[in-house]
Structures are given as structure tokens and as C-alpha cells.
C-alpha positions as a LaTeX table, in Angstrom:
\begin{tabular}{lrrr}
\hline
Residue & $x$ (\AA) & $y$ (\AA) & $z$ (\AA) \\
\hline
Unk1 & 0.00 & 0.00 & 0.00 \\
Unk2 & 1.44 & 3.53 & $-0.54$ \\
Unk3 & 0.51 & 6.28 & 2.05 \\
Unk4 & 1.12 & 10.27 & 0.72 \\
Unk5 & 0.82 & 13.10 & 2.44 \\
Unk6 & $-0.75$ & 16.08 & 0.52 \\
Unk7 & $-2.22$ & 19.73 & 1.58 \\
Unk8 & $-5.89$ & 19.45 & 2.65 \\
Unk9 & $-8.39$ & 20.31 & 0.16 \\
Unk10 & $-11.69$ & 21.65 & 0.94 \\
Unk11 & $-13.54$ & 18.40 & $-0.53$ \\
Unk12 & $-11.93$ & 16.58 & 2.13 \\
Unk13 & $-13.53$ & 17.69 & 4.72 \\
Unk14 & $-16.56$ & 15.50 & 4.56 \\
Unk15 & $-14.60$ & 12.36 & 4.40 \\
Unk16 & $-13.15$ & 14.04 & 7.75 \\
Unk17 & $-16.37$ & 14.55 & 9.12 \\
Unk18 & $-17.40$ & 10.74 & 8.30 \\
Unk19 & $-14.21$ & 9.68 & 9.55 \\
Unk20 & $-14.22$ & 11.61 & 13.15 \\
Unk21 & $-17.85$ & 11.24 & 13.68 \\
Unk22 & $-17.68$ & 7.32 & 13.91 \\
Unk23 & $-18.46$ & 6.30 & 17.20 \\
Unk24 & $-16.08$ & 3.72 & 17.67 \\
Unk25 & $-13.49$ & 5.90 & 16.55 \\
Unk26 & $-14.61$ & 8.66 & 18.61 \\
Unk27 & $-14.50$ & 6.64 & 21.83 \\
Unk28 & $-10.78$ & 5.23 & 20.96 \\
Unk29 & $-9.45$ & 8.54 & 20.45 \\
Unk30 & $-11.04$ & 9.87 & 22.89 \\
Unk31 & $-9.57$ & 13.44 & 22.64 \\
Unk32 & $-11.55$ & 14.79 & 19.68 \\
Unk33 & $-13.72$ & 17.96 & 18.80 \\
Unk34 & $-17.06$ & 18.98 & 21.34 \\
Unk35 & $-19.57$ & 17.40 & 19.59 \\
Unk36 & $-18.23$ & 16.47 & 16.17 \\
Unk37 & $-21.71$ & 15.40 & 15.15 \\
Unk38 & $-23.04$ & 19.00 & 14.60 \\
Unk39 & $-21.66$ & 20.00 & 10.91 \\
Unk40 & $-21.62$ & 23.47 & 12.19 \\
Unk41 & $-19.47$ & 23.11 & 15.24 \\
Unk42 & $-17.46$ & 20.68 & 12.74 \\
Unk43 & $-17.07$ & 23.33 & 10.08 \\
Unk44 & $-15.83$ & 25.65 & 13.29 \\
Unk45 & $-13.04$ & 23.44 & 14.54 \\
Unk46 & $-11.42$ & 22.88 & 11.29 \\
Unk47 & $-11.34$ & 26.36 & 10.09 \\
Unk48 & $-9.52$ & 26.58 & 13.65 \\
Unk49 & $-7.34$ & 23.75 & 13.03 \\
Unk50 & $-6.57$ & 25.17 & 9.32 \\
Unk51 & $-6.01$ & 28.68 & 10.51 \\
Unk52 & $-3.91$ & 27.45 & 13.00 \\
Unk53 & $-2.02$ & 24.52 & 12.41 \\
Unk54 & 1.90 & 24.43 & 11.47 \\
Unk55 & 1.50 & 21.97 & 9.38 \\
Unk56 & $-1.87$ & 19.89 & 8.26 \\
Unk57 & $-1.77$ & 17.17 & 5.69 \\
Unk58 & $-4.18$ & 14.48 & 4.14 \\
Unk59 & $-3.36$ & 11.17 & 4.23 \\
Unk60 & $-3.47$ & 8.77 & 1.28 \\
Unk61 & $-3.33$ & 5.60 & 1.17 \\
Unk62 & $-3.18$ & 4.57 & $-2.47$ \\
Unk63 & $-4.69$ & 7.33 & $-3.84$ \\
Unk64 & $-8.05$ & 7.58 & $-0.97$ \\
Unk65 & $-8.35$ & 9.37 & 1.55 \\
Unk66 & $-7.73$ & 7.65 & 4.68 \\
Unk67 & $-7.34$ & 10.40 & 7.50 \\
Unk68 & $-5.36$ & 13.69 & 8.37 \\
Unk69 & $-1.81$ & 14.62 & 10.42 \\
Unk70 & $-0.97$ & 17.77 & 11.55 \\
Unk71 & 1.39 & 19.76 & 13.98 \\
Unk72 & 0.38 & 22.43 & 15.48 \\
Unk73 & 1.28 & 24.65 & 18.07 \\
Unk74 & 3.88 & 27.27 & 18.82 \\
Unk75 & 7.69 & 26.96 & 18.52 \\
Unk76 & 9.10 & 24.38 & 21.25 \\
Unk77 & 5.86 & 23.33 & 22.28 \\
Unk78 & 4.39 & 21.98 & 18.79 \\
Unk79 & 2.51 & 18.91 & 19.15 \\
Unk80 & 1.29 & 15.99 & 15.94 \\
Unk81 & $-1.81$ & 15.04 & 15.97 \\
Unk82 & $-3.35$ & 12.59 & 13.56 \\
Unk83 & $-6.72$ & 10.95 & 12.86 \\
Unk84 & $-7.31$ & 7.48 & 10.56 \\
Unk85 & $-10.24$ & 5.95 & 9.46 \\
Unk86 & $-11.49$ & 2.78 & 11.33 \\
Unk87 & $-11.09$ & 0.80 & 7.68 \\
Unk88 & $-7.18$ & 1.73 & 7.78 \\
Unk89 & $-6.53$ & 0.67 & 11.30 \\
Unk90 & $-3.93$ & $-2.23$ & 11.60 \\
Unk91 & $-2.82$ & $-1.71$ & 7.94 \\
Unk92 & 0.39 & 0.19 & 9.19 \\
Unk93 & $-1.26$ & 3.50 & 7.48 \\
Unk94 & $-1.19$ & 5.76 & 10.94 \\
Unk95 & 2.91 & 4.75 & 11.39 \\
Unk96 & 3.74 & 5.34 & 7.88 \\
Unk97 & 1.99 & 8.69 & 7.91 \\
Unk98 & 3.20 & 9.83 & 10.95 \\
Unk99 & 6.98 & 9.34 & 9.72 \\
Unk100 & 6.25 & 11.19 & 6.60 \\
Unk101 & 4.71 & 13.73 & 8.50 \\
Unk102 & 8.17 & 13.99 & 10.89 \\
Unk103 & 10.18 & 13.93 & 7.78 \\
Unk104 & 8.64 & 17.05 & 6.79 \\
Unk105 & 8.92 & 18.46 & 9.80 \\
Unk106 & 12.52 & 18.34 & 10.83 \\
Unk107 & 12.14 & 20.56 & 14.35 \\
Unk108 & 12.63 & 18.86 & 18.25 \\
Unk109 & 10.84 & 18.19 & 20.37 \\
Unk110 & 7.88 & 17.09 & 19.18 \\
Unk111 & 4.99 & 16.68 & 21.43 \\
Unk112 & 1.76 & 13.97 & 21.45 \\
Unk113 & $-0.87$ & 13.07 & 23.58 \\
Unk114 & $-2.96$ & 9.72 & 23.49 \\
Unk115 & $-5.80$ & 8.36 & 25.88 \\
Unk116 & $-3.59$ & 5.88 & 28.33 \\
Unk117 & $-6.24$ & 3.14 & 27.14 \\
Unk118 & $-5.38$ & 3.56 & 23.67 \\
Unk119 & $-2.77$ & 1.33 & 23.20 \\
Unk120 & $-2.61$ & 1.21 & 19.01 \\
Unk121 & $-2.17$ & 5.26 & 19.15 \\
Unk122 & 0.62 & 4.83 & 21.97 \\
Unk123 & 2.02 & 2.00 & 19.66 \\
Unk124 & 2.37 & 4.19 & 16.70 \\
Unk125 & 3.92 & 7.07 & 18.55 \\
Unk126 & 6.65 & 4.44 & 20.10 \\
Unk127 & 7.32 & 3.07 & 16.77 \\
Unk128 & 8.26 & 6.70 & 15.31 \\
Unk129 & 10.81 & 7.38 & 18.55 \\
Unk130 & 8.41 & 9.17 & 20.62 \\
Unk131 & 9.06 & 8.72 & 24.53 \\
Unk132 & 6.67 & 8.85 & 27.48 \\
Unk133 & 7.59 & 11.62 & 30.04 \\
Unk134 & 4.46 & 12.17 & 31.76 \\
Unk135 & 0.88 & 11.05 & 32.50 \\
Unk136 & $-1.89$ & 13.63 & 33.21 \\
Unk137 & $-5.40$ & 13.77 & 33.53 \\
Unk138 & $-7.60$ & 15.45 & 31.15 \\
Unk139 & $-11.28$ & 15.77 & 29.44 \\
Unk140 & $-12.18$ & 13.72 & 26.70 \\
Unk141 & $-14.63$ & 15.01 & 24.64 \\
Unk142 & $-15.16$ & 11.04 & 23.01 \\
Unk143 & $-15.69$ & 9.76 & 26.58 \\
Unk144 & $-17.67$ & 12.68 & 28.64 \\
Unk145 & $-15.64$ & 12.31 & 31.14 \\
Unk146 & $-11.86$ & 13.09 & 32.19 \\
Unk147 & $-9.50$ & 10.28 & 31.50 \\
Unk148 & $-5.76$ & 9.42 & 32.12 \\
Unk149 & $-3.36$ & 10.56 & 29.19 \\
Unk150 & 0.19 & 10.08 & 27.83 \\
Unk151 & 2.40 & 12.74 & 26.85 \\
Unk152 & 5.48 & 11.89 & 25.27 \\
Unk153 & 8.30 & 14.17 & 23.31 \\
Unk154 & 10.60 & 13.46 & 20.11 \\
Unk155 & 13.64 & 14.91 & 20.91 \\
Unk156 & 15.80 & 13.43 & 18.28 \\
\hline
\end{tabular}
């Protein structure tokens, strides 16, 4: 399978909201968008994550549209982030992207978060050199409620 990175494109955006507004997906990431389900607040929170993000790319995985990556954030604090459909999980599509995405962005440290429970999201990060340095509590908009998170840094 090849997996490409490419600037988003407005027509994406539905495939993103189809993607992020599964429920299964929802619960597993756990740290989402407030109420993905309303198109409106959707629309919202990605012209907030376009406006703001250092970096925001598609992912491809031979030729479809499989999910985004992005880092965002200011300088020395920037964090990746990335979402995949449900249909590409286990396929090796999440790790692939996320090392194209920290090819093109060269700067250290990195930053991610995952939900402590999500243990394919944590197993993606490890495989691309991230580290754990701290757990923290936080609320997850995919659970309702605050859960225990991992924050790790690439450094190198």
C-alpha cells in the first residue's frame, strides 16, 4: 500500500467529518472535537485547526483518503496530531503517515498526547521514537468524562 501526504483540500472535509464522527473511533481517540456530530461546530473546529495549524496534511493511502496529520502549536511546544479511518486501522497506514509527516517536519521536540487506554495510538507514537515523560489527567470530549493521558516528546 502507498501512504502520501498532501495539503488538505476543501472536498476533504466530509470524508473528515465521516471519519471523526464514527463512534467507535470517537471513543478510541477519545480526545476529539465537542460534539463532532453537529456539521456546524465541525465546520468551526477545522477552520480553527486550518487557521492554526503548522502543518496539516491528508493522508493517502493509495490514492483515498484515509485520515489527516498535523502539527500544530507554537515553537518548542508543537505537538502531531493525527486521525485514521477505522477501515485503515492495523494496515500500518497511521505509522507510515506519521513518519512522513516527521520527515517534513525536521524541528525537536515534538509533542503527542494519546488516551492511556489507547494502546494502538501509543504503539504508533513508540514506533516513530516518541518517549513517554508524563501522565496527566484530562477531558475527553469522546468519553464525557476526564481520563488518564500520555504525553510523550521526540527529541531526536
Amino acid at each position: 500500500m502507498e501512504i502520501a501526504l498532501r495539503a488538505v483540500e476543501d472536498s476533504d472535509l466530509p470524508v473528515f467529518h465521516r471519519q471523526m464522527t464514527d463512534p467507535v473511533a470517537v471513543r478510541m481517540a477519545a480526545f476529539g472535537p465537542e460534539n463532532p456530530y453537529d456539521r456546524d461546530v465541525f465546520a468551526a473546529y477545522w477552520q480553527r485547526v486550518r487557521d492554526s495549524a503548522h502543518v496539516l496534511r491528508t493522508v493517502l493511502a493509495d490514492g483515498e483518503v484515509a485520515g489527516n496529520a498535523a502539527v500544530y502549536g507554537v515553537a518548542g511546544e508543537r505537538e502531531v496530531t493525527y486521525w485514521i479511518d477505522r477501515a485503515h486501522w492495523g494496515r500500518g497506514v497511521a505509522t507510515a503517515a506519521l513518519r512522513a509527516l516527521l520527515a517534513e517536519v525536521p524541528e525537536r521536540p515534538l509533542y503527542a498526547r494519546a488516551a492511556a487506554d489507547n494502546a494502538a495510538s501509543l504503539r504508533v507514537l513508540h514506533k516513530c521514537g516518541f518517549r513517554e515523560t508524563a501522565r496527566a489527567r484530562g477531558y475527553a470530549n469522546g468519553r464525557g468524562r476526564e481520563i488518564e493521558e500520555v504525553v510523550l516528546v521526540l527529541d531526536d
